[in-house]
Kinemage of the C-alpha trace (Angstrom):
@kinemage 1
@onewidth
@group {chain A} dominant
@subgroup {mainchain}
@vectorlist {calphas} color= white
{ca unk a 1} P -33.725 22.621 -179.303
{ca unk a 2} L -34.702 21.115 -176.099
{ca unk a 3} L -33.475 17.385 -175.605
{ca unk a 4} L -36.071 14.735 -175.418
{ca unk a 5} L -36.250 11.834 -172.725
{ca unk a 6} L -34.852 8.443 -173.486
{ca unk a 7} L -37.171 5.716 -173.477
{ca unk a 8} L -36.337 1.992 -171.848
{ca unk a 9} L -38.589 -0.906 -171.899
{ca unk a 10} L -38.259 -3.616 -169.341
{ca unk a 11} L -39.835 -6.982 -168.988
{ca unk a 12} L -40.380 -7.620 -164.867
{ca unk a 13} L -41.452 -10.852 -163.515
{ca unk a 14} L -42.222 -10.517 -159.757
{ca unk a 15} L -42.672 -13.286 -157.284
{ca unk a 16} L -43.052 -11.665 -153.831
{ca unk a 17} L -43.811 -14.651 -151.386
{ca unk a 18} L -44.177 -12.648 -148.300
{ca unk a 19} L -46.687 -9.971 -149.971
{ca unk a 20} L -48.409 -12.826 -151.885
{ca unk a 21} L -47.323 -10.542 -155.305
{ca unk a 22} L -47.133 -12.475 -158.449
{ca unk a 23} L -47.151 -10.558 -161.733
{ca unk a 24} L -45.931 -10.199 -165.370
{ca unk a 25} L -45.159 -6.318 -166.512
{ca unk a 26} L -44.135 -4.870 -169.253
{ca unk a 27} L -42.469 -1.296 -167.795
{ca unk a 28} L -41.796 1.561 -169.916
{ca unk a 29} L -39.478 4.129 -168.277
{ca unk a 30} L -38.949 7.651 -169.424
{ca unk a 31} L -34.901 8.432 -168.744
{ca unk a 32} L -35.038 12.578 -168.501
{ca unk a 33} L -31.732 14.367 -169.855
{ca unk a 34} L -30.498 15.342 -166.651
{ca unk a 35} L -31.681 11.787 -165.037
{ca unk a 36} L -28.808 9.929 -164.395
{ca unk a 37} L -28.796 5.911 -165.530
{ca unk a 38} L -28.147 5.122 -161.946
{ca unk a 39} L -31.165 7.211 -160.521
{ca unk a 40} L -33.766 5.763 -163.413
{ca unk a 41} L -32.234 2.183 -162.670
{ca unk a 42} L -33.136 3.024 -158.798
{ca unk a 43} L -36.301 3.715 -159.934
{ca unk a 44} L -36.641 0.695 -161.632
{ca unk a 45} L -36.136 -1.255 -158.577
{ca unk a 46} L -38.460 0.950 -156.126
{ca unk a 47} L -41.149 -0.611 -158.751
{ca unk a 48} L -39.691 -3.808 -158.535
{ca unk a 49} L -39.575 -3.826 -154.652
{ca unk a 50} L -43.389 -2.422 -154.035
{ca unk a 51} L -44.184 -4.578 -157.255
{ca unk a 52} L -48.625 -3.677 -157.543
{ca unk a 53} L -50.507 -3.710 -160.532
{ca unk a 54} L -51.626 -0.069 -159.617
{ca unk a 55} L -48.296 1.391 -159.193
{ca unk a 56} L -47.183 4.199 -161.405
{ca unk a 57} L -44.264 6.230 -162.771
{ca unk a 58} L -44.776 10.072 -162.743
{ca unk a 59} L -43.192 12.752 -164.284
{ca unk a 60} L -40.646 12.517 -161.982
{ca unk a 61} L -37.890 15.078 -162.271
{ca unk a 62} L -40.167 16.996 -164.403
{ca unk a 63} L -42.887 17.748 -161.381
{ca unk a 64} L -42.052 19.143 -158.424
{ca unk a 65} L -45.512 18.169 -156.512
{ca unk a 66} L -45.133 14.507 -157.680
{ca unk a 67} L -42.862 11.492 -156.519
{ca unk a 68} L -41.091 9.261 -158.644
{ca unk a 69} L -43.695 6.763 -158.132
{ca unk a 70} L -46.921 6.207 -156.356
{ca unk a 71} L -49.717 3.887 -155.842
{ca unk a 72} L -53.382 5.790 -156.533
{ca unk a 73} L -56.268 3.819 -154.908
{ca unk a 74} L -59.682 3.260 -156.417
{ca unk a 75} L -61.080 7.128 -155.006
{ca unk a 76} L -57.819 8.649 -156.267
{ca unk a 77} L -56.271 8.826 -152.835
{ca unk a 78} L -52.571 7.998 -152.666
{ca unk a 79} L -51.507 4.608 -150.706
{ca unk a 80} L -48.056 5.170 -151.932
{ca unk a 81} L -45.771 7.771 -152.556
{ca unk a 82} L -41.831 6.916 -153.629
């Protein structure tokens, strides 16, 4: 039986004065079973640090043709890959 992913919620207020970034998120972070807590925490901040509305978490380890995060724009281009 394959192990499943353990799930983390985390409640992220951002105030980024020099991007003119304020938001409220409620993250939900998928930890795989080979992710270590100090790679998914890592992750956590990457989100925190390029804080957007738009920014998502992929499959991560799971995908090798996707980051751990990017940022898709409105024609489905990326802006940002992490």
């Amino acid at each position: 039986m394959a192990l499943k992913a353990t799930i983390y919620k985390a409640a992220v207020n951002v105030a980024d004065l020099d991007r003119n970034q304020f938001l409220d998120a409620n993250l939900t972070l998928a930890q795989h079973p080979s992710e270590t807590q100090e790679r998914m925490m890592l992750r956590l901040l990457a989100w925190i640090k390029y804080a957007d509305e738009r920014l998502q978490f992929t499959r991560g380890l799971s995908s090798d043709d996707e980051p751990e995060l990017w940022l898709l724009n409105d024609h489905l281009g990326v802006d940002l890959w992490i």
